[in-house]
Steps between C-alpha positions, in 0.01 A plus 500: 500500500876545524632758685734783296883472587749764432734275270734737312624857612360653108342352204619582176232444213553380168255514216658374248318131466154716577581646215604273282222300597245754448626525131508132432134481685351751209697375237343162548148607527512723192400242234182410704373900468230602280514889539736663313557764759530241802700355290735811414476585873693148604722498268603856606522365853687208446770711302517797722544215826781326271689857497476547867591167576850610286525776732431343820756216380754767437472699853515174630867448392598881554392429827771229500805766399724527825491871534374685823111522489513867558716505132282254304214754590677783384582351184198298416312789359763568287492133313289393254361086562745387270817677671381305807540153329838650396603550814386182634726359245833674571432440871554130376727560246704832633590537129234441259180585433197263340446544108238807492540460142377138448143437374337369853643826673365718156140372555527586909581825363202525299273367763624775747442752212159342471429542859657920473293514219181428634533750768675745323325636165716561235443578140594230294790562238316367213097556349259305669242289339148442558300211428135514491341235663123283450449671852527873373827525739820613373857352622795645444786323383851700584774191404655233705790501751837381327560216673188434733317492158122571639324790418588868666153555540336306786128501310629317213641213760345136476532174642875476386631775687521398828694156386678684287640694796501191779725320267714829544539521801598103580761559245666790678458369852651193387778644256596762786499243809562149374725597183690870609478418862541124527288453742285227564096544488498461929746779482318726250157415657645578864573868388145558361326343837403698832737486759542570887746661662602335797765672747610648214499276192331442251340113467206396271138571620255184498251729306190273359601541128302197371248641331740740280730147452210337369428716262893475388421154436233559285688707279780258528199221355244704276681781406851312435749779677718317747595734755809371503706742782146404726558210807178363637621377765676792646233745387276299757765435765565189449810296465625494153 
């Protein structure tokens, strides 16, 4: 057995490619699933993972703003995920901002709403409709997201949905790093990796991440999204 050594003064986690990988890992076992409610319970996994792996990307590069840590706490409750990639952006850019308004950024938008939405009730604007089914249960069907385009309602989600919103999320990661940012995927994978913080900076962790790679590259093969802004190489610690 090896014995434990003290290697880095504090350890700062990063979930982002847990996430991520815990979405991918549902979405791909989906179509095997014979129960429709196992099946409705992955596919409202893998989504609601997807949306916190956009948030945990996002504090990830607020964390990278260059204000005192005492003032990024103060403000941080005061911005919503998308202000922090905005941020991010004119701390590269000093004078502009990413487009909010383009359609990759629109369906982020929706995806946060969908995660505010599932833990925040709200009465939907328009009438509901039911559907009975051979089972004797009713779902409700309450309209789509504009540009996410699944359903509002989580019980009326299917195998779809969780690709639907994977594919999302590669586009924004890589619109927003590799297109806004011009950064290369070792950069852009470098920000959403643990790190260390040795005698007082910041260097990348060697965090065992293969498991939530490999699942990357299955998407990359059977579900066809290419992950574009993602490095393997770095992601594992290894030279690029």
């Amino acid at each position: 057995m090896s014995e434990r050594q003290e290697i880095s003064d504090q350890h700062v986690e990063n979930m982002f490619f847990t996430l991520l990988g815990d979405a991918i890992e549902t979405a791909l076992l989906l179509p095997g699933l014979k129960a429709p409610g196992t099946k409705l319970r992955y596919a409202r996994f893998s989504v609601l993972s997807s949306a916190l792996a956009i948030e945990a990307a996002a504090n990830s590069c607020f964390e990278r703003v260059s204000f005192p840590p005492a003032v990024l706490k103060k403000i941080e409750r005061n911005l919503g995920t998308m202000d922090k990639y905005d941020m991010f952006s004119l701390e590269l850019f000093k004078n502009s901002r990413f487009d909010r308004g383009c359609l990759a950024a629109q369906r982020i938008e929706d995806l946060l709403a969908v995660r505010n939405d599932y833990v925040h009730p709200k009465i939907t604007p328009r009438p509901a409709v039911g559907h009975n089914e051979a089972v004797g249960q009713v779902t409700i069907y309450c309209g789509t997201y504009d540009h996410l385009k699944i359903e509002k309602s989580p019980r009326a989600w299917t195998d779809s949905t969780p690709l639907l919103v994977l594919k999302a999320v590669d586009d924004f990661l890589t619109n927003y790093f590799l297109e806004n940012a011009k950064m290369s995927p070792a950069s852009a994978t470098e920000i959403l990796i643990p790190q260390m913080l040795m005698s007082g900076r910041k260097m990348p962790a060697s965090i065992d991440l293969q498991a939530d790679i490999l699942y990357i590259d299955s998407a990359r093969a059977n579900l066809k999204i290419p992950f574009r802004f993602v490095d393997n190489n770095t992601a594992l610690g290894k030279p690029s």
